[in-house]
RODREN-80350 format. One line per field, with one value per residue: residue number from 1; x negated, y negated, z negated of N, C-alpha, C, O in turn. Coordinates in Angstrom, 3 decimals, decimal comma. Last residue first. Layout:
<pts>
resi (NUM	...)
npx (X	...)
npy (Y	...)
npz (Z	...)
capx (X	...)
capy (Y	...)
capz (Z	...)
cpx (X	...)
cpy (Y	...)
cpz (Z	...)
opx (X	...)
opy (Y	...)
opz (Z	...)
</pts>
This chain:
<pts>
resi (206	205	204	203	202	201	200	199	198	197	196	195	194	193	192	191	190	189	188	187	186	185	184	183	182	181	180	179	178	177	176	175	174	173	172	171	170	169	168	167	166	165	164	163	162	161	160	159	158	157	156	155	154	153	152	151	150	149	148	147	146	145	144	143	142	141	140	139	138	137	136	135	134	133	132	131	130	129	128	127	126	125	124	123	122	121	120	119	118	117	116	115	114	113	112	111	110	109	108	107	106	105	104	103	102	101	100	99	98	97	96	95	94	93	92	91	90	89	88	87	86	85	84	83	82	81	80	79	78	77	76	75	74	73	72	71	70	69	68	67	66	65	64	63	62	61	60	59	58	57	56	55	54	53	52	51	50	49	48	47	46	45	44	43	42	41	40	39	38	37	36	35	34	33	32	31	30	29	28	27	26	25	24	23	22	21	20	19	18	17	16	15	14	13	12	11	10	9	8	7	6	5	4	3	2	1)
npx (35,527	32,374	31,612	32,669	34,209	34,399	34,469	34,514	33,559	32,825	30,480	30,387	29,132	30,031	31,519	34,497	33,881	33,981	33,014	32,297	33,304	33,618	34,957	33,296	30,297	30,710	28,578	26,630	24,304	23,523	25,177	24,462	22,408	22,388	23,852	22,764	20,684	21,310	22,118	20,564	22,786	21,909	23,390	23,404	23,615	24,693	23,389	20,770	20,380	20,672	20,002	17,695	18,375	17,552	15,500	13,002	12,551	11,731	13,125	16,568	18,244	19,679	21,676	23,475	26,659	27,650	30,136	32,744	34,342	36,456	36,476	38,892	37,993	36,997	37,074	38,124	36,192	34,295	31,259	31,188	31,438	28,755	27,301	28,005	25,850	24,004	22,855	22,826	20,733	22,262	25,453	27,205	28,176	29,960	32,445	34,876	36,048	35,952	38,073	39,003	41,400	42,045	40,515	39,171	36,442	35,525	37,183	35,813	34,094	31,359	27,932	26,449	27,165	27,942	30,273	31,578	34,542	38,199	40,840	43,988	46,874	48,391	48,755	50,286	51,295	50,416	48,972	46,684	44,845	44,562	43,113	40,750	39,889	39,214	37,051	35,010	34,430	36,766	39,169	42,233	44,437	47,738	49,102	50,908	52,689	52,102	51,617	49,657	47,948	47,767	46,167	43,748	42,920	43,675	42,718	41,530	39,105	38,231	35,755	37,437	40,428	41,357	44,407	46,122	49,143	52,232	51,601	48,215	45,531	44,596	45,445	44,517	42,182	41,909	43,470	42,312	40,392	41,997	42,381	40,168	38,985	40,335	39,594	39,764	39,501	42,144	42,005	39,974	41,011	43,460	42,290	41,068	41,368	40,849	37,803	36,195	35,090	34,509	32,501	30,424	30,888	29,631	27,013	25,336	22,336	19,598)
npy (101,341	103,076	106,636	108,543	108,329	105,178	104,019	101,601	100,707	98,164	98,045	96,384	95,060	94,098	92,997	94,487	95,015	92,921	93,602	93,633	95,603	96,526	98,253	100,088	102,300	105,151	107,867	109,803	110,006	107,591	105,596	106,039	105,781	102,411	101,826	102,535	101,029	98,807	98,916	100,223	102,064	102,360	104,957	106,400	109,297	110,287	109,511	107,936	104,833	102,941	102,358	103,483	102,977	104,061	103,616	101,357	100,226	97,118	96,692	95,833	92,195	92,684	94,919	96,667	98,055	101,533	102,496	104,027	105,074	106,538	107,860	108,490	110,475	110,602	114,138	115,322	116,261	118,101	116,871	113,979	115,194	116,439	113,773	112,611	114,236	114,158	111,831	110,210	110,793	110,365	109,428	107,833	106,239	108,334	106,934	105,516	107,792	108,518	109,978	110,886	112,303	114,643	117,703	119,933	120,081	123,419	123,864	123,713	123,375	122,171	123,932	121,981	120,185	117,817	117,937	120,869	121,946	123,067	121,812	121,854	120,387	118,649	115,815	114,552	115,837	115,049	117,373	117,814	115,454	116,830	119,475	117,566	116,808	119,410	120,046	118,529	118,426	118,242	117,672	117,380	116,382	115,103	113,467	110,409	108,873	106,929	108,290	109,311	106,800	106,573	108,207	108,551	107,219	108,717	111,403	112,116	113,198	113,928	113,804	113,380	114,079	114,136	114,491	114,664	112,738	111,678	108,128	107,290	104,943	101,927	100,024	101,086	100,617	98,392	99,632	101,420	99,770	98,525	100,180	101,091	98,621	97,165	97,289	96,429	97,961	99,546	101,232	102,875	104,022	105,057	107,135	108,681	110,334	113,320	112,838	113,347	115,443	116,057	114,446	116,235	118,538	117,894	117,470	118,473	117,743	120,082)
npz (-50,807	-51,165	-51,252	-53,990	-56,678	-58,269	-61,738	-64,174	-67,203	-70,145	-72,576	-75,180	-78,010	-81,893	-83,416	-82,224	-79,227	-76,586	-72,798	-69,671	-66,650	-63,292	-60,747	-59,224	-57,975	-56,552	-56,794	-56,773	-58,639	-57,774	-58,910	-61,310	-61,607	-61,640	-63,796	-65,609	-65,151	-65,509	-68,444	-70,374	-73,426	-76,960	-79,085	-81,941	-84,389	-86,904	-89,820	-88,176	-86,557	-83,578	-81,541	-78,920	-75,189	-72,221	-69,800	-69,192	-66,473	-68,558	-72,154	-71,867	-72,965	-76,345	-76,923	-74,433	-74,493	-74,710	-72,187	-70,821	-67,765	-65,559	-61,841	-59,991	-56,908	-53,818	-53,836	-57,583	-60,107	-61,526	-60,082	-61,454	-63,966	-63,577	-63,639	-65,544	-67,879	-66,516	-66,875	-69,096	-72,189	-75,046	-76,938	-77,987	-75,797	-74,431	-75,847	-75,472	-72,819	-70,017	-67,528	-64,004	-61,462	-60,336	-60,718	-59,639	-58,509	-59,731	-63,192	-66,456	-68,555	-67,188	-67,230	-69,437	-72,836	-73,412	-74,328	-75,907	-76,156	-76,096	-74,238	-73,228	-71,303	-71,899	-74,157	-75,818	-78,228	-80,985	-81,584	-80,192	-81,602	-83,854	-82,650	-81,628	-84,042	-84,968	-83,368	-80,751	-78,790	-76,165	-73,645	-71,740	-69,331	-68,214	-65,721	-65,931	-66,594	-68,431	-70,558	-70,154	-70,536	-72,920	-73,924	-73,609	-75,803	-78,290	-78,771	-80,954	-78,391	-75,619	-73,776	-71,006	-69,560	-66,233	-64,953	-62,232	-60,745	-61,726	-61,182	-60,354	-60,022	-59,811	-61,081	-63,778	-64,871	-66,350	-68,668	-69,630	-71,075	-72,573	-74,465	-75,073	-76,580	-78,833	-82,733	-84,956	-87,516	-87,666	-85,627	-85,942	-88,437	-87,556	-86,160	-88,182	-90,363	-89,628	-88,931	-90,474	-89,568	-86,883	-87,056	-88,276	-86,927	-84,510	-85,010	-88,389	-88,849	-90,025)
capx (36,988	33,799	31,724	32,682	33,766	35,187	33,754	35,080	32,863	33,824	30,643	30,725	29,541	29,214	30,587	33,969	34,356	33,641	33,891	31,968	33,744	32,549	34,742	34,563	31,416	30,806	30,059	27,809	25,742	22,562	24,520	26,403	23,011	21,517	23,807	24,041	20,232	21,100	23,328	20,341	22,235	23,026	22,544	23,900	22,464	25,216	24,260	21,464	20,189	21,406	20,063	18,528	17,578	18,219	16,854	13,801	12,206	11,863	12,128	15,448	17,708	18,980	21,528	22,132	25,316	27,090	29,172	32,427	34,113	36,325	35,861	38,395	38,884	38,488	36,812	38,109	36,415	35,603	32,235	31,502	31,972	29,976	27,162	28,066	27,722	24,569	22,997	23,763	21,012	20,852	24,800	26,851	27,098	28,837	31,889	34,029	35,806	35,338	37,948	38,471	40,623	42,361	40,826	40,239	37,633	34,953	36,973	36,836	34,698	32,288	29,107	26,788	26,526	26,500	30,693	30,633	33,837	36,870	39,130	43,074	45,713	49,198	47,799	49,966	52,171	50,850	50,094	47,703	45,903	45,444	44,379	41,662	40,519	39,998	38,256	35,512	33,496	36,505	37,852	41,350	43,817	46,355	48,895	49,966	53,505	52,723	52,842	50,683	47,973	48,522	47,924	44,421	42,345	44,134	43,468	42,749	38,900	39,483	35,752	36,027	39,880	40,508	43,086	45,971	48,200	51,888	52,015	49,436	46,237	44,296	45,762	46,249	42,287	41,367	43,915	43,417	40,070	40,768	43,567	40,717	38,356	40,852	39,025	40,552	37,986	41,542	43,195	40,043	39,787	43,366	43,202	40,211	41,232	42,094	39,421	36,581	35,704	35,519	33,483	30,823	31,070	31,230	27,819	25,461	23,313	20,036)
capy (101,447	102,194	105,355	108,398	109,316	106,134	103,786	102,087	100,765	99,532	98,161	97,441	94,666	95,077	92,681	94,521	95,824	92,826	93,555	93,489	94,470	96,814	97,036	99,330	101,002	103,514	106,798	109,665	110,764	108,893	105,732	106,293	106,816	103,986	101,660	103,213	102,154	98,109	98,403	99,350	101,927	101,873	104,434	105,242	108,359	109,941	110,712	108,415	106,381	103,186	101,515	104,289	102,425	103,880	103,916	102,010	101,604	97,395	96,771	96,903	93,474	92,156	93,808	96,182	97,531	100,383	102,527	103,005	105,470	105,566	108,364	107,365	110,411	109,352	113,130	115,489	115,317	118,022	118,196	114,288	114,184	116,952	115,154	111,694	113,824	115,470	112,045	110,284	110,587	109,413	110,572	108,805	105,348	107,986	108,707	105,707	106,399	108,802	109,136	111,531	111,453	113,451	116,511	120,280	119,136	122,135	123,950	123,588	124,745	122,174	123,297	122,099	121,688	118,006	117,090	119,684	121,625	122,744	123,071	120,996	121,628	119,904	116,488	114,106	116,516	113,933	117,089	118,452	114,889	115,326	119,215	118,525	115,912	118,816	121,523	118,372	119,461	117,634	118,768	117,462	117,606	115,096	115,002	111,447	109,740	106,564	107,304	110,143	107,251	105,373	108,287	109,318	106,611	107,092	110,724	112,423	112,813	112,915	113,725	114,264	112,960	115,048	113,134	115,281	113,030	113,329	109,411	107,304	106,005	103,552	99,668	101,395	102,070	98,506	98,081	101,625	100,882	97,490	99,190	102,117	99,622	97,772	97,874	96,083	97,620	98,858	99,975	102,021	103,206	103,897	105,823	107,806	108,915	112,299	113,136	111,742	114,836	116,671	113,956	115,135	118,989	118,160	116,097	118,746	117,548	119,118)
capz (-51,116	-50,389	-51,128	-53,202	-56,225	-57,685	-59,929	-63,089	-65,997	-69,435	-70,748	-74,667	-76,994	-80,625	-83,086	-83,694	-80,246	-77,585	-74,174	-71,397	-67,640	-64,740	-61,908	-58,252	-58,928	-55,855	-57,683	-55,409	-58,829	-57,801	-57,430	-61,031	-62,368	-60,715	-62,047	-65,606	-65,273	-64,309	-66,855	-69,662	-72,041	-75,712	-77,825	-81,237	-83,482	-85,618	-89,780	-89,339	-86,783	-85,048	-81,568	-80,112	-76,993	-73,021	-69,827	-70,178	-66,603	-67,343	-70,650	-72,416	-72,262	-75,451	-77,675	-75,420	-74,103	-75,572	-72,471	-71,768	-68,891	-66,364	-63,197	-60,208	-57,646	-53,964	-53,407	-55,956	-59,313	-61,659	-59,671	-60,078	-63,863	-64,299	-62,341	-64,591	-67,299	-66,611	-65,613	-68,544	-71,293	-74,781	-75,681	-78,733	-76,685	-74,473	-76,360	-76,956	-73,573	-71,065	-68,312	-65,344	-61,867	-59,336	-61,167	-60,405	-57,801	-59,088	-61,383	-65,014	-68,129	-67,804	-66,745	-68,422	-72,135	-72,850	-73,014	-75,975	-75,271	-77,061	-74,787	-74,955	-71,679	-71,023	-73,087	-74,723	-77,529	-80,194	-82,503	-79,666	-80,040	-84,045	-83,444	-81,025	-83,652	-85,844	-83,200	-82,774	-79,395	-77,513	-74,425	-72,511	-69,998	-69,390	-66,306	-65,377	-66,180	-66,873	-70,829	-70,309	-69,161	-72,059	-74,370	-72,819	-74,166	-77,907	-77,574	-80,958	-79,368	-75,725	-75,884	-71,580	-70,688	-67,618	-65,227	-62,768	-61,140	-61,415	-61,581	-59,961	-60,317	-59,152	-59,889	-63,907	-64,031	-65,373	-67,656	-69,006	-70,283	-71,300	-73,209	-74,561	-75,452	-77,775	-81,240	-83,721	-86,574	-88,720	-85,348	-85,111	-88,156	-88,570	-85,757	-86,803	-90,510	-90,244	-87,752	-90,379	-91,342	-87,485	-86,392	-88,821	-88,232	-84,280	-84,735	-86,659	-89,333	-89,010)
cpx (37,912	34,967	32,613	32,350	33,796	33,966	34,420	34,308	34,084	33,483	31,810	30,799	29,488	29,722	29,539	32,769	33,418	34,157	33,202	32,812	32,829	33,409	34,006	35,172	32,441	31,330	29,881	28,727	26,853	23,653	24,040	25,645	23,983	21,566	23,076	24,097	21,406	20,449	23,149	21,554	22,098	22,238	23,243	22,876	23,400	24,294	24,515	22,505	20,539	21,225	20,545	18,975	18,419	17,438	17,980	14,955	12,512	11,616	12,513	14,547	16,453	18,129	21,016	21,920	24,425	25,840	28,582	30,840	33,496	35,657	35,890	37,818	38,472	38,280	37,490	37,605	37,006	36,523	33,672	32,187	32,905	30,872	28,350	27,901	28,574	26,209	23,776	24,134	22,292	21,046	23,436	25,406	26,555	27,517	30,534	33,102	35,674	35,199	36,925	38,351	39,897	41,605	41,277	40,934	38,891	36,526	36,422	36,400	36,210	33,029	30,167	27,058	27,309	26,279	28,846	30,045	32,693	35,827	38,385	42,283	44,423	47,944	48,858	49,297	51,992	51,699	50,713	48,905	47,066	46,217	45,646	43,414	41,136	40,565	39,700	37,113	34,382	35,602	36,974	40,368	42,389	46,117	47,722	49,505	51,997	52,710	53,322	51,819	49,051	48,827	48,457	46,065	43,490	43,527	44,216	43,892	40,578	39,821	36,934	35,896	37,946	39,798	42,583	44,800	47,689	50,281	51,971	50,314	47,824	44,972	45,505	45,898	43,821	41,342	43,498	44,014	41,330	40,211	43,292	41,880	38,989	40,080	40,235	39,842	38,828	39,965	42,357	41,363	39,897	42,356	42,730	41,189	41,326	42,369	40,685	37,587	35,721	35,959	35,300	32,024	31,525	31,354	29,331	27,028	24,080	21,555)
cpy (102,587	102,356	104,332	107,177	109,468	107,329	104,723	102,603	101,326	99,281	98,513	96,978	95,964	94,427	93,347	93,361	95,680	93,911	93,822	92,774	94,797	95,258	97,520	98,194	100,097	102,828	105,970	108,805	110,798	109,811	107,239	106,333	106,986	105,262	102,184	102,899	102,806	100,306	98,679	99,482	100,397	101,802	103,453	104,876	107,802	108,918	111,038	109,618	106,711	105,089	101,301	103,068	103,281	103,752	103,357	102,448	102,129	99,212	97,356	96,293	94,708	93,274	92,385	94,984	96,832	99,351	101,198	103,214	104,150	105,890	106,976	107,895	109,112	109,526	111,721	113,817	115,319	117,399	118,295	115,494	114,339	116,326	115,771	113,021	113,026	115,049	113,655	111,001	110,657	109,366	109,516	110,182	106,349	107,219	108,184	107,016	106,470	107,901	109,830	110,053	111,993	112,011	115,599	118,953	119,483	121,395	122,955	123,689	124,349	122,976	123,297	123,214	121,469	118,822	117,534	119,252	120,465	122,985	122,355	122,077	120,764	120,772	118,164	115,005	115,799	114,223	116,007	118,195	116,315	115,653	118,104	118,903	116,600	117,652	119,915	118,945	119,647	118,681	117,690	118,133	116,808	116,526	114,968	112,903	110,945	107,641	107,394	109,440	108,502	105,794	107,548	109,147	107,550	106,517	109,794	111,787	113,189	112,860	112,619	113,344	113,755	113,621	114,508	114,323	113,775	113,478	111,124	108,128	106,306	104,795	101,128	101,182	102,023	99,614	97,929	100,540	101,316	99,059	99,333	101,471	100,249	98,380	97,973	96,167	96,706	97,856	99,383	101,193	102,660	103,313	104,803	106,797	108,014	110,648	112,454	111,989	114,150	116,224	115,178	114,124	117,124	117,994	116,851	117,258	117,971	118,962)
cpz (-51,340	-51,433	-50,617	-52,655	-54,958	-56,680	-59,465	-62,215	-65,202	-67,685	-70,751	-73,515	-76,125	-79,402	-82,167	-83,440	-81,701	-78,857	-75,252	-71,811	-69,243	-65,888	-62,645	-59,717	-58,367	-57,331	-56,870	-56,132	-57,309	-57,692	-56,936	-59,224	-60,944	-60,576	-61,172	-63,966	-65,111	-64,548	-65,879	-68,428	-71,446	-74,525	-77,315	-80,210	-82,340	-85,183	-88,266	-89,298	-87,536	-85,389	-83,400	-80,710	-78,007	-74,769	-70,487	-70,063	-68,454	-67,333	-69,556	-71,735	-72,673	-74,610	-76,859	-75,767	-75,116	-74,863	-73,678	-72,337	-69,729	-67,587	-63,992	-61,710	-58,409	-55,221	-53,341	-55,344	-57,908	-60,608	-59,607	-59,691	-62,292	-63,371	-62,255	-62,458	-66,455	-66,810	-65,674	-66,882	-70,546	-72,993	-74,946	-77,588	-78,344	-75,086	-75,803	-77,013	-74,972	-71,865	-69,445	-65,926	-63,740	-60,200	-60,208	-60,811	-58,409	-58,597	-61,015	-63,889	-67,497	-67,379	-67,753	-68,389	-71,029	-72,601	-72,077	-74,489	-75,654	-76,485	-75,906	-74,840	-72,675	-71,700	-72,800	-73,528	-75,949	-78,831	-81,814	-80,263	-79,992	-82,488	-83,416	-81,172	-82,048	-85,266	-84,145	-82,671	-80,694	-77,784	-74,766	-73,204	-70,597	-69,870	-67,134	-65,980	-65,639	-66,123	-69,474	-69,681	-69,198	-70,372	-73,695	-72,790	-73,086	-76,556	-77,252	-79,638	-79,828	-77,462	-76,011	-73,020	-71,513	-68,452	-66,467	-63,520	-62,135	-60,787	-61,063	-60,832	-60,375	-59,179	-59,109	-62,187	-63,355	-64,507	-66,384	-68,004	-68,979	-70,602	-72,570	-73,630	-74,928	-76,683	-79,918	-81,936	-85,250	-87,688	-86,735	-85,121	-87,578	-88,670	-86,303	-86,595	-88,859	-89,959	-88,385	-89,695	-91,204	-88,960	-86,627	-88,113	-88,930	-85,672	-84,794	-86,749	-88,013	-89,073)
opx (39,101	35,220	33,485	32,694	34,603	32,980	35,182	33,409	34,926	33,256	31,988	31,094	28,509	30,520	28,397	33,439	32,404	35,033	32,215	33,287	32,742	33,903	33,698	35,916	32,410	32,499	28,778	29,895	27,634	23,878	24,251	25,801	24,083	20,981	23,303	24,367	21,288	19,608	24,051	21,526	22,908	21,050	24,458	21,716	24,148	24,281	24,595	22,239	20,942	21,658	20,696	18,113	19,584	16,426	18,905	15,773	12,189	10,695	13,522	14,818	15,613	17,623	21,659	21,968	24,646	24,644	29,014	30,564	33,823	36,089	35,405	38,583	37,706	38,245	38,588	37,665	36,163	37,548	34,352	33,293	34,067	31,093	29,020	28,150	29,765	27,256	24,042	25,068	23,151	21,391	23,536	24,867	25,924	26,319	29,861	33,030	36,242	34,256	36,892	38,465	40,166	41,340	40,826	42,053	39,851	37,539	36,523	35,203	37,337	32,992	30,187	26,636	28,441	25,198	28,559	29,500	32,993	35,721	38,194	42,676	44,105	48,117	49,809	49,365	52,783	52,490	51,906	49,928	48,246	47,379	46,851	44,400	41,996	41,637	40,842	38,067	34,439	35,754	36,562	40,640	41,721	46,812	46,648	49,942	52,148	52,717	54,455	52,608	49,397	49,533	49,685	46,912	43,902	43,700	45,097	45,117	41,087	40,934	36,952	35,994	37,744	39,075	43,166	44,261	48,423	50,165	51,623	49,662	48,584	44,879	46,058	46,048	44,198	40,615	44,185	44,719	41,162	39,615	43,762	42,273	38,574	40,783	41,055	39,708	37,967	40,311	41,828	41,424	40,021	42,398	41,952	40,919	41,645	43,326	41,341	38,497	34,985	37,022	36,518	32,371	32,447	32,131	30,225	27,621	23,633	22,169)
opy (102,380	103,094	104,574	106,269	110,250	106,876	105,260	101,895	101,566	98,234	99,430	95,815	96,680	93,491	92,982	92,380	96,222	93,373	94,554	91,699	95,895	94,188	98,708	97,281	99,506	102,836	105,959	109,169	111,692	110,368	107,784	107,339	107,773	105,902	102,326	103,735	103,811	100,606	98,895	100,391	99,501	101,489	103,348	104,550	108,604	107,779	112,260	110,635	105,762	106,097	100,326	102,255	103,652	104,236	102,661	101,547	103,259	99,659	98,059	95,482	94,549	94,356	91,342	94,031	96,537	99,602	100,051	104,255	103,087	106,719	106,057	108,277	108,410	108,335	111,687	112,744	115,316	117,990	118,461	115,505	114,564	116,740	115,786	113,036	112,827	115,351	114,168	110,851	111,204	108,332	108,376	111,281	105,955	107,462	107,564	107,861	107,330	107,120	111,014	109,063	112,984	110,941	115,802	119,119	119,333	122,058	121,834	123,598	124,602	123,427	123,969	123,898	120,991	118,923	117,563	120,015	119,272	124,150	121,202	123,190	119,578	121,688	118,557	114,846	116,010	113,428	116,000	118,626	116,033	115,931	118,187	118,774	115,959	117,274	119,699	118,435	120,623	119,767	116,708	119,310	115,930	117,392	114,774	113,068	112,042	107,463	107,759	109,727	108,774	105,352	107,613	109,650	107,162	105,325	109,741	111,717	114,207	112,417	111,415	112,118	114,526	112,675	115,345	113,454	113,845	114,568	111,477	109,036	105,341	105,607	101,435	102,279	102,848	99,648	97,523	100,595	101,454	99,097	100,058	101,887	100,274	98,671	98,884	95,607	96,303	96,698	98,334	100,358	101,509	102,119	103,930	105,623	106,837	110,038	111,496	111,180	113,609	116,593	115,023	113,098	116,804	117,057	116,119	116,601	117,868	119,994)
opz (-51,583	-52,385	-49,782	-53,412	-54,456	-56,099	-60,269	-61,761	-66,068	-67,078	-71,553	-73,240	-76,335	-79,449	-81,889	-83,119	-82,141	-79,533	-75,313	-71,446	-69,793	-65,533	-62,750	-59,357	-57,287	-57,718	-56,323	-55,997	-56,983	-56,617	-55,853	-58,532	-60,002	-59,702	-59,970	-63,104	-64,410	-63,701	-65,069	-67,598	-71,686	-74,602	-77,146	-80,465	-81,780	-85,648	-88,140	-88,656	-88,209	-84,831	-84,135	-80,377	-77,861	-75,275	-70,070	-70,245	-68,821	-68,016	-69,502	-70,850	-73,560	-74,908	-76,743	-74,989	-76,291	-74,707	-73,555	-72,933	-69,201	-68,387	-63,331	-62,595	-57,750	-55,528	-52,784	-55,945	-57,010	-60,267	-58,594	-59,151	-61,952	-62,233	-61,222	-61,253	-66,699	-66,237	-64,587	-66,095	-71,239	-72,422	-74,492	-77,724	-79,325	-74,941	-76,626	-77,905	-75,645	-71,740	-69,779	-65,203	-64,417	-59,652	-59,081	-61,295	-57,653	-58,376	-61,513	-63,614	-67,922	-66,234	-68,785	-69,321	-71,098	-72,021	-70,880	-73,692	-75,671	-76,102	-76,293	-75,188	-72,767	-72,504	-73,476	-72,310	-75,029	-78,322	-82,115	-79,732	-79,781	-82,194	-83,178	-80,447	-81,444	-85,736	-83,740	-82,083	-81,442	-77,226	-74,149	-73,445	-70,052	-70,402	-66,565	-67,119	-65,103	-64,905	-69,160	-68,781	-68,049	-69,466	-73,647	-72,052	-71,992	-76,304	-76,393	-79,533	-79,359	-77,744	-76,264	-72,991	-72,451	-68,140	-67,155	-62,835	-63,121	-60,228	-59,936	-61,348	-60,447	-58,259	-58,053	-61,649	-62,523	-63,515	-65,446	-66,997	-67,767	-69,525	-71,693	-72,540	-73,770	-75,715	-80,033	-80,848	-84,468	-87,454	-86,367	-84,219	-87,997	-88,966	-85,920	-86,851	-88,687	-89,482	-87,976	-89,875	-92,030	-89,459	-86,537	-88,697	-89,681	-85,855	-85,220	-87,605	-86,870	-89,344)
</pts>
């Protein structure tokens, strides 16, 4: 069985350049939509901050970055970037994560889930880390055309790294279930794919 850190760890070198090669902005449009929430000297946990192109914009404005990655090699890249304060090594699917309950003022997950079938363990997570108010961002693959009705989620690409993408109207029950209030959702286009970026905040209301 092929394992996933081993293959995200040999491509680490490369990732940027992938993605600026692919003209992916997910991670802007990620940030675009979080900037009206957050503040400086905040604390934010980036979950598979990968070499931490989702997390670097939010340094920028002054917030506190911690991170955990399963892949030890793109661990590396971000600690070489000098964005994050604290870096685990951490697969985002074993519960618990190894932080405090409410250790966070906010969390981000971007480009990672459309690697993960279900979402209710990290979306639980999610919550714990979380103090009340905080604002969780993450990205999800939407579907080609809708699932059936009571399908969660579609494999959508198999092989070395299996690709899901989630029904909307299922991430929306999730995030309900969890205690999230959605507060934006936006599709975007990466490459010929189409991506969620979601917002909600931990807690209801405004």
């Amino acid at each position: 069985m092929t394992d996933p850190a081993a293959l995200h760890n040999a491509y680490a070198a490369d990732y940027d350049a992938q993605v600026a090669a692919y003209e992916s902005f997910i991670a802007e449009a990620l940030f675009g939509l979080c900037f009206a929430f957050v503040r400086p000297g905040e604390r934010l946990l980036d979950v598979g901050i990968g070499s931490g192109l989702a997390a670097a914009p939010f340094a920028r404005v002054g917030l506190r970055v911690s991170g955990m990655d399963f892949a030890a090699a793109m661990l590396d890249l971000c600690r070489a970037k000098g964005i994050a304060e604290d870096l685990r090594q951490h697969d985002l699917q074993r519960a618990p994560w190894p932080y405090a309950t409410a250790a966070f003022d906010h969390a981000i997950c971007c480009g990672v889930c459309h690697f993960v079938p279900t979402l209710e363990s990290t979306f639980s997570e999610a919550r714990r880390v979380l103090r009340p108010g905080g604002i969780f961002a993450f990205t999800t693959k939407w579907p080609d055309a809708p699932l059936p009705p009571g399908v969660p989620f579609a494999r959508v690409a198999a092989g070395e790294l299996d690709v899901f993408s989630h029904a909307p109207e299922h991430v929306q029950s999730r995030l309900d279930a969890a205690g999230f209030t959605c507060l934006r959702r936006l599709r975007c286009f990466v490459g010929q794919d189409i991506f969620g970026v979601w917002i909600a905040r931990r807690g209801k209301g405004e």
